[in-house]
VOBA-1610 file (N, C-alpha, C; in pm, whole numbers, padded with zeros to 5 digits, always signed):
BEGIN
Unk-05821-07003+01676Unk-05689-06953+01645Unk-05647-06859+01757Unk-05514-06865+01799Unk-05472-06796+01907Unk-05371-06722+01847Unk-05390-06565+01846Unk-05282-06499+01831Unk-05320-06340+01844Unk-05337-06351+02006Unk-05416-06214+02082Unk-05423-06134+01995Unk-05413-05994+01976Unk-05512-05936+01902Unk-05550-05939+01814Unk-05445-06019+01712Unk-05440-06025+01551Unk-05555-06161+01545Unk-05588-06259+01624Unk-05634-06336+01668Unk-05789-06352+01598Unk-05854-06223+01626Unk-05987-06214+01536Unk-06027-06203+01398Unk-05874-06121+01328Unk-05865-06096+01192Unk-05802-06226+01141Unk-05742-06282+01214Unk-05686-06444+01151Unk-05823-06506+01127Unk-05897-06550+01218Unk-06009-06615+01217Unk-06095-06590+01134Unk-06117-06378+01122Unk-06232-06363+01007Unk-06182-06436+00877Unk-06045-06395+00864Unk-06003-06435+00720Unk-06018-06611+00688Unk-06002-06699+00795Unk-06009-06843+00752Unk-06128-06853+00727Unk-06238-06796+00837Unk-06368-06791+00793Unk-06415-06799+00681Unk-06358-06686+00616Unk-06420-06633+00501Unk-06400-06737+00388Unk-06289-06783+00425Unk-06203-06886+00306Unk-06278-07032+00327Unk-06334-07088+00388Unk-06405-07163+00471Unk-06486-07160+00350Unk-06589-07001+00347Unk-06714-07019+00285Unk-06668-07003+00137Unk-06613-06955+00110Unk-06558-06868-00036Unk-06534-07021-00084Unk-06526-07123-00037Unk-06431-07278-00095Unk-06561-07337-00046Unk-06685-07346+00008Unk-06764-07439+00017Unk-06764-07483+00114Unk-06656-07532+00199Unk-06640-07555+00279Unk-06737-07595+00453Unk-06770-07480+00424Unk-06888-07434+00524Unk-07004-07346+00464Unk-07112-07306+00518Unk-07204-07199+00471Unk-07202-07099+00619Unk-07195-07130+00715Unk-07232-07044+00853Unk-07079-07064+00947Unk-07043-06954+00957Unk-06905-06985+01075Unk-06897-06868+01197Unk-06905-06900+01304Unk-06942-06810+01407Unk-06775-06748+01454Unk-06763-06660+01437Unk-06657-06581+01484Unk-06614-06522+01640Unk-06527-06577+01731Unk-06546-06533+01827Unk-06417-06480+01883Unk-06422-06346+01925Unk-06288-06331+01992Unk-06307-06254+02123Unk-06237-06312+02194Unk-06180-06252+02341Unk-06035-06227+02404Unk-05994-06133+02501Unk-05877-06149+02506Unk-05914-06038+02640Unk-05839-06096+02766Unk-05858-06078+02878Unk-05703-06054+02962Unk-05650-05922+02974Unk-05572-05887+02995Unk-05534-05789+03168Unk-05669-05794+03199Unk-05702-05710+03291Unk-05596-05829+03456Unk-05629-05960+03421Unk-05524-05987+03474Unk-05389-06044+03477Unk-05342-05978+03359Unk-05181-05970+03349Unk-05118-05808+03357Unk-05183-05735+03321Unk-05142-05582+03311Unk-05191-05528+03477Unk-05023-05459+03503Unk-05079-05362+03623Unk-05122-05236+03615Unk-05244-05246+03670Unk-05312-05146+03668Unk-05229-04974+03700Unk-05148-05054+03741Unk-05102-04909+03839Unk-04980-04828+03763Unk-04914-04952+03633Unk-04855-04888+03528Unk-04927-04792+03455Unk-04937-04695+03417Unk-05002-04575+03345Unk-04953-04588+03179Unk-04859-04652+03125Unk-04771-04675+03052Unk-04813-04770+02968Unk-04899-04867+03016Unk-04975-04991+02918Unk-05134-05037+02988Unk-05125-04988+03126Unk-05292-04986+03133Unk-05353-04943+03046Unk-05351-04852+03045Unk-05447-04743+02939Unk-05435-04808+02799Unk-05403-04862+02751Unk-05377-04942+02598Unk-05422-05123+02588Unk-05384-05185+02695Unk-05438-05322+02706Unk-05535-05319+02820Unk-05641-05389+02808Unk-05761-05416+02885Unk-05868-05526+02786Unk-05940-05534+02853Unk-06022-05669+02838Unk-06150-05590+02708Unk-06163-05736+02644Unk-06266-05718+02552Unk-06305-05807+02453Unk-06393-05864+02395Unk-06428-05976+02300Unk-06562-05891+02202Unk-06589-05958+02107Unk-06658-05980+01976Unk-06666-06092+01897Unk-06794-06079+01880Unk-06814-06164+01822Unk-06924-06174+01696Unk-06892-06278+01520Unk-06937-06226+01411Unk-06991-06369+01337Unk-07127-06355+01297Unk-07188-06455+01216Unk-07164-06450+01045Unk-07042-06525+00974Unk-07011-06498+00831Unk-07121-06650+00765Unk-07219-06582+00670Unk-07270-06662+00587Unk-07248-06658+00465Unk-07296-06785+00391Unk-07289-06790+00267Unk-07398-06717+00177Unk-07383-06661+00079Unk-07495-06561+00021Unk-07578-06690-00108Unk-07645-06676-00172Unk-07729-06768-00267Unk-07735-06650-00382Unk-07728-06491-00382Unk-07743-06473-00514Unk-07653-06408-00605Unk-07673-06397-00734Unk-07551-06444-00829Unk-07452-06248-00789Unk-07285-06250-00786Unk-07234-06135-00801Unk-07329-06047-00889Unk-07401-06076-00956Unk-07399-05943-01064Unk-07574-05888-00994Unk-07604-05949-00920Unk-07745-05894-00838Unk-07702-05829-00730Unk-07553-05849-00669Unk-07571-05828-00501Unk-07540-05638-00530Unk-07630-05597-00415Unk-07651-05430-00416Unk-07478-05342-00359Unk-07424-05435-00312Unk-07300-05393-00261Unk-07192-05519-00278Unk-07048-05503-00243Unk-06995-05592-00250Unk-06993-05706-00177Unk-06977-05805-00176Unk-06954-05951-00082Unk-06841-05984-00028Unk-06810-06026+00080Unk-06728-06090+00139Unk-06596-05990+00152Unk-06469-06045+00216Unk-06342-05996+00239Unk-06287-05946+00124Unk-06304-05827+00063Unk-06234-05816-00073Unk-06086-05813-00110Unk-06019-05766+00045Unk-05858-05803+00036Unk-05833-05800+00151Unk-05717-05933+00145Unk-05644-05913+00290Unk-05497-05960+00305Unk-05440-05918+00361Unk-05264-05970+00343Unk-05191-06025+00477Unk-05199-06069+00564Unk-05196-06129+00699Unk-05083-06186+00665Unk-04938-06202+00783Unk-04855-06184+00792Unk-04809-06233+00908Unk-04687-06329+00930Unk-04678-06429+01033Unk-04534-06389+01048Unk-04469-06364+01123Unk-04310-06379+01125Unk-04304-06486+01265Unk-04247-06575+01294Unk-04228-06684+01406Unk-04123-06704+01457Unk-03997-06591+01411Unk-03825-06636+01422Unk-03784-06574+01582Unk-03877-06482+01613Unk-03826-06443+01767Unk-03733-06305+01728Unk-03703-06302+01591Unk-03619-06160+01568Unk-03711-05982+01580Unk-03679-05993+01686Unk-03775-05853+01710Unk-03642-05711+01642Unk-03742-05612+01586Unk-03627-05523+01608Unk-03642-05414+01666
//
């Protein structure tokens, strides 16, 4: 999924939905985003805020029942949010 920074939290969340539905049991999470050459350095104004960096996250499926697990499981909420119209304000 491409959608620079929001890009990793899109992905955790399909991930998750992936396993939560069966779908999958193991989904490797990977994000990067490499800015070092589009931003000028020499702007002081957005250097300092965009620069280069990736992560990356192994989401599995668990085997034992909610009422054993010692903490909670998985994404417990998330609300992700797309606008595509070009209307900035």
């Amino acid at each position: 999924l491409n959608a620079v920074c929001s890009g990793f939290m899109y992905s955790l969340v399909t991930a998750e939905s992936l396993i939560a539905r069966g779908v999958a049991r193991n989904v490797l999470v990977v994000g990067a985003d490499m800015y070092s050459r589009i931003v000028n350095p020499n702007d002081r104004s957005v250097c300092v805020i965009f620069g280069d960096g990736a992560g990356a996250v192994v989401l599995s499926a668990v085997t034992e029942e909610p009422s054993q697990a010692k903490a909670p499981r998985g994404i417990l909420r998330s609300s992700l949010r797309s606008d595509g119209n070009g209307d900035y304000l």
